[in-house]
C-alpha positions in Angstrom: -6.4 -8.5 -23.2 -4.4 -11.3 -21.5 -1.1 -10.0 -22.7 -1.2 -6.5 -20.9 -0.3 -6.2 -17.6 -2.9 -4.8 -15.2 -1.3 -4.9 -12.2 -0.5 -1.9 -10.5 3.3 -2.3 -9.5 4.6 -0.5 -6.1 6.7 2.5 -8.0 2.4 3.3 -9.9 0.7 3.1 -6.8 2.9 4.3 -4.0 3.4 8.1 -5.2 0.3 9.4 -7.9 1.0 12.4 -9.9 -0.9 15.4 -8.2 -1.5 18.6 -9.8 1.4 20.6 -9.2 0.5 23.7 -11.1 -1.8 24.4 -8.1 0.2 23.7 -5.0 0.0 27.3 -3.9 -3.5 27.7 -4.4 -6.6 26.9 -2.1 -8.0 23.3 -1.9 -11.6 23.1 -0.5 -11.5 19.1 0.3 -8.5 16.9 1.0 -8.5 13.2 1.1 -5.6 12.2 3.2 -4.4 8.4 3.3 -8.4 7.2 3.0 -9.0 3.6 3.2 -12.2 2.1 2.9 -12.9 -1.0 4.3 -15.6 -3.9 3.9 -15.5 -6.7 7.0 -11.6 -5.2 7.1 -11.2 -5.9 3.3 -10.0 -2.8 1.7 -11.4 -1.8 -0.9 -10.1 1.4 -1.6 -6.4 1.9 0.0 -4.8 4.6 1.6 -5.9 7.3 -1.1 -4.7 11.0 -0.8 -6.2 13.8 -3.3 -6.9 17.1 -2.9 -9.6 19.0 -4.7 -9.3 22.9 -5.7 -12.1 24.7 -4.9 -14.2 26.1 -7.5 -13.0 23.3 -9.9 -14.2 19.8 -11.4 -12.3 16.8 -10.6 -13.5 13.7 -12.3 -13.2 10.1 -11.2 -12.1 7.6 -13.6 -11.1 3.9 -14.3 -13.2 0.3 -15.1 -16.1 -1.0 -12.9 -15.4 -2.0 -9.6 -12.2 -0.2 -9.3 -13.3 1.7 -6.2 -14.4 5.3 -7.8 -18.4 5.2 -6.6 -16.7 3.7 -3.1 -14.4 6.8 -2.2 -16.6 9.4 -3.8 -19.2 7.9 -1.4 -17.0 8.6 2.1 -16.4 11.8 0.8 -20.3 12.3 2.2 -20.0 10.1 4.9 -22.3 7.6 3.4 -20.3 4.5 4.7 -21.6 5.2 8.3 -25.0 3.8 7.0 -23.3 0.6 5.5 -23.0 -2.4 7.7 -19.4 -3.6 8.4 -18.1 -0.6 6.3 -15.2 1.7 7.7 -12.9 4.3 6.6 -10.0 5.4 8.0 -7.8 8.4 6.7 -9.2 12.1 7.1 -11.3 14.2 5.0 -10.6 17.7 5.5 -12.9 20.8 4.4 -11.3 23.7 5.5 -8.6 22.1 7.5 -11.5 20.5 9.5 -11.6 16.6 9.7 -15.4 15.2 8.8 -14.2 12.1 10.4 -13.4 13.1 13.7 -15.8 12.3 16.4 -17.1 15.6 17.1 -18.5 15.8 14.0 -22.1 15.3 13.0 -22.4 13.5 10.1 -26.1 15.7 9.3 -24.4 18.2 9.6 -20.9 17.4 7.7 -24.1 16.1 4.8 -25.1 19.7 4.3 -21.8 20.6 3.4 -20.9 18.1 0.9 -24.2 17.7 -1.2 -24.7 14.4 -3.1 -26.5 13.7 -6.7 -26.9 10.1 -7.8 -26.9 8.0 -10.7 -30.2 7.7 -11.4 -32.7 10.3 -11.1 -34.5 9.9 -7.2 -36.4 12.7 -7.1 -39.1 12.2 -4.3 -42.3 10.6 -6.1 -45.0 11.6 -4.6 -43.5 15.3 -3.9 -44.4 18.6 -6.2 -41.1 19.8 -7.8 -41.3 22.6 -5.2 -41.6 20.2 -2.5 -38.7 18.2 -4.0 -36.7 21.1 -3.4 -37.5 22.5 -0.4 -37.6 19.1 1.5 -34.1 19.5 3.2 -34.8 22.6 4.2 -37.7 22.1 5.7 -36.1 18.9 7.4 -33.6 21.7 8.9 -36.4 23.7 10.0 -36.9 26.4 7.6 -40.9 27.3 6.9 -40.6 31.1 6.2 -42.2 30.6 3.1 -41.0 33.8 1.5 -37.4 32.2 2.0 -38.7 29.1 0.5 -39.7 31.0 -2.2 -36.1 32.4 -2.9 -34.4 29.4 -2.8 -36.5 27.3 -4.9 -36.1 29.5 -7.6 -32.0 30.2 -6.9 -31.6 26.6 -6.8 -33.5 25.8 -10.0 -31.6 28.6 -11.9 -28.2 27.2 -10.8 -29.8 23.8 -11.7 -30.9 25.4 -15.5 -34.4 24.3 -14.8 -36.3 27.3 -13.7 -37.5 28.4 -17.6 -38.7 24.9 -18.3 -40.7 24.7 -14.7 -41.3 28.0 -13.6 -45.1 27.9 -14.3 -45.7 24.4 -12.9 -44.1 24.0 -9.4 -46.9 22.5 -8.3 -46.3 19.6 -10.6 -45.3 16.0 -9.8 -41.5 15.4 -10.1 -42.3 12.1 -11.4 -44.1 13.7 -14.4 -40.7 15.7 -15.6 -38.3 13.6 -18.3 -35.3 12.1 -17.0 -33.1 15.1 -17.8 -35.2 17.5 -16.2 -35.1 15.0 -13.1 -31.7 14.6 -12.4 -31.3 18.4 -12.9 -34.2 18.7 -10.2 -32.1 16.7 -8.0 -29.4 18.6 -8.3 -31.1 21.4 -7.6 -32.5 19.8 -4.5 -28.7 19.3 -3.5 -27.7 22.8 -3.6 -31.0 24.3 -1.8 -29.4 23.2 1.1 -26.3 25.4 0.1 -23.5 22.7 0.2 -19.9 23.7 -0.2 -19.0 20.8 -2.1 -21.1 18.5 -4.6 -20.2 15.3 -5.5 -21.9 13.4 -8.5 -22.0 9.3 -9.0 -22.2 9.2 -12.7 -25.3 12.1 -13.0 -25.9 11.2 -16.5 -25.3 7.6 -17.2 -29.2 7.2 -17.8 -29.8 9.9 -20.3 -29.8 10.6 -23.6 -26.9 12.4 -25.5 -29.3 15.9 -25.0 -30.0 15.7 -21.1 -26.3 14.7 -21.5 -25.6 17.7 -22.2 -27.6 20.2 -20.5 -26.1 18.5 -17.3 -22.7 19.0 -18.5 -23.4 22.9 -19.1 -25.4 22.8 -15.6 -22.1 20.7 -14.3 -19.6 23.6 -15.9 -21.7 27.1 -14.6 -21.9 25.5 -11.0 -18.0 25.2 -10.5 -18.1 28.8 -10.7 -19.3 28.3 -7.2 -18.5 24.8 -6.1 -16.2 22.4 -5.6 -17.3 19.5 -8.0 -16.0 15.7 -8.0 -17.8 13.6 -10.6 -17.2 10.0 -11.1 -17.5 9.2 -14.8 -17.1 6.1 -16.7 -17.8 8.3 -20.2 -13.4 9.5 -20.4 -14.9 12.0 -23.4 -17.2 13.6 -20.9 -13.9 13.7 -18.0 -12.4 15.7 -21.0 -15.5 18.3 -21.6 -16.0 19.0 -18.1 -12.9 18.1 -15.6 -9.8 20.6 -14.6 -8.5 17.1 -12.9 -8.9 13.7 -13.3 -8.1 11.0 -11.2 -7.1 7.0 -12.5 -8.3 4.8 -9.9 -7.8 0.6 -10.7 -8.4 -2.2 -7.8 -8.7 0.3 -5.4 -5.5 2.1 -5.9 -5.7 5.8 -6.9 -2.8 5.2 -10.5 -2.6 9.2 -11.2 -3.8 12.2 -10.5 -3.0 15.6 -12.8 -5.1 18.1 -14.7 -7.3 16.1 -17.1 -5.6 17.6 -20.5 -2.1 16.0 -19.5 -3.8 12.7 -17.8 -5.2 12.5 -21.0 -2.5 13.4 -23.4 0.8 12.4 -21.9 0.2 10.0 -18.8 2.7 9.1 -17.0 2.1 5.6 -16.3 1.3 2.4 -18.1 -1.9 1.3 -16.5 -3.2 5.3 -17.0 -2.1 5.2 -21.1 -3.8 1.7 -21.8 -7.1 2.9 -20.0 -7.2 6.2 -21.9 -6.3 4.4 -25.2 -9.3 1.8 -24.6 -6.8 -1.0 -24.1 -8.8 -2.7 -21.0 -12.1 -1.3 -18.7 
């Protein structure tokens, strides 16, 4: 370990590889020059990606490298966090989330969020769990509530294992079935992006998996950004992936040729398991 060199140099972290192939196509979110900053530390600096709609774009790189702390201004989430702040522009559809006239409960029904660990509402029916944002945004029609409890848990691949029970307490589903519940609450509230913090770090290899099918049917629909420390999982279900180390965002290309021929140092020893 002590004889590699993890530093980033200027020439790796001043101009990351982006995905050429798709320059002429549409991009539903674009970072541009984001840094995120904590009591004017940065902590993530001066990042630009841009994510293709209708695709998967994993997060990669060790712990503490910044990954959970961009994919987490992508929502807006830093305006809750004492002495945080971002500067930089996120654009969804050329519009800036940032900018003042924006409200961030609003800009949060576009860009859905699914955490870590499984947060369904405890003391909430799995119907309940779903519907909640709605209702918070004022829809009680309950025939509508109806439809979009079951949409959402289809999209989620949770309706055939819960259709008969809705009444039942979220707490009393396995873990699997809980995250996937949660990420069918996320898209009840029809989000145009969804962004997911490591969504199966606490499961087991077959709730692993049913949330990587659930991850690869919904980018039929949405634009997904994942951030993954599981590199054989950024493989199964990314289009892109993007290296980030100390805060720096390394390399940026469609996963297969991240993957197989990176083109810089730092990117080749963290895919090869040399550090992380």
């Amino acid at each position: 370990m002590t004889a590699l060199s993890l530093k980033p140099t200027n020439a790796e972290i001043k101009e990351p590889s982006n995905p050429s192939s798709v320059d002429s196509e549409k991009y539903k979110m674009i970072a541009e020059n984001v840094t995120i900053s904590y009591d004017k530390t940065p902590a993530v600096k001066n990042i630009t990606m841009k994510f293709k709609e209708r695709s998967v774009t994993a997060l990669i790189g060790p712990s503490g490298c910044g990954k959970t702390t961009f994919l987490r201004c992508l929502n807006r989430m830093h305006d809750m966090t004492k002495n945080a702040s971002v500067t930089g522009k996120v654009m969804i559809d050329n519009i800036d989330l940032y900018d003042k006239s924006i409200d961030p409960i609003y800009h949060r029904r576009k860009v859905g969020m699914v955490f870590q660990k499984p947060n369904p509402f405890p003391t909430m029916s799995i119907y309940d769990n779903v519907t909640a944002g709605l209702k918070l945004n004022g829809v009680r029609d309950k025939k509508i509530l109806d439809e979009i409890v079951e949409d959402s848990l289809k999209m989620a691949y949770l309706w055939d294992e819960v259709k008969h029970d809705l009444k039942k307490s979220a707490i009393e589903l396995s873990g699997g079935q809980q995250q996937r519940l949660c990420i069918a609450r996320a898209l009840a509230i029809q989000p145009e992006v969804l962004l997911m913090d490591e969504p199966a770090s606490a499961l087991d290899p077959i709730a692993t998996q049913k949330i990587e099918e659930t991850i690869m049917e919904l980018k039929k629909e949405y634009t997904i950004i994942i951030v993954t420390h599981n590199m054989q999982q950024a493989v199964r279900v990314s289009d892109y992936t993007g290296f980030m180390y100390l805060g720096d965002l390394i390399e940026f290309r469609e996963t297969k040729k991240l993957f197989t021929d990176p083109k810089h140092e730092l990117t080749a020893k963290y895919v090869q398991g040399q550090f992380g």
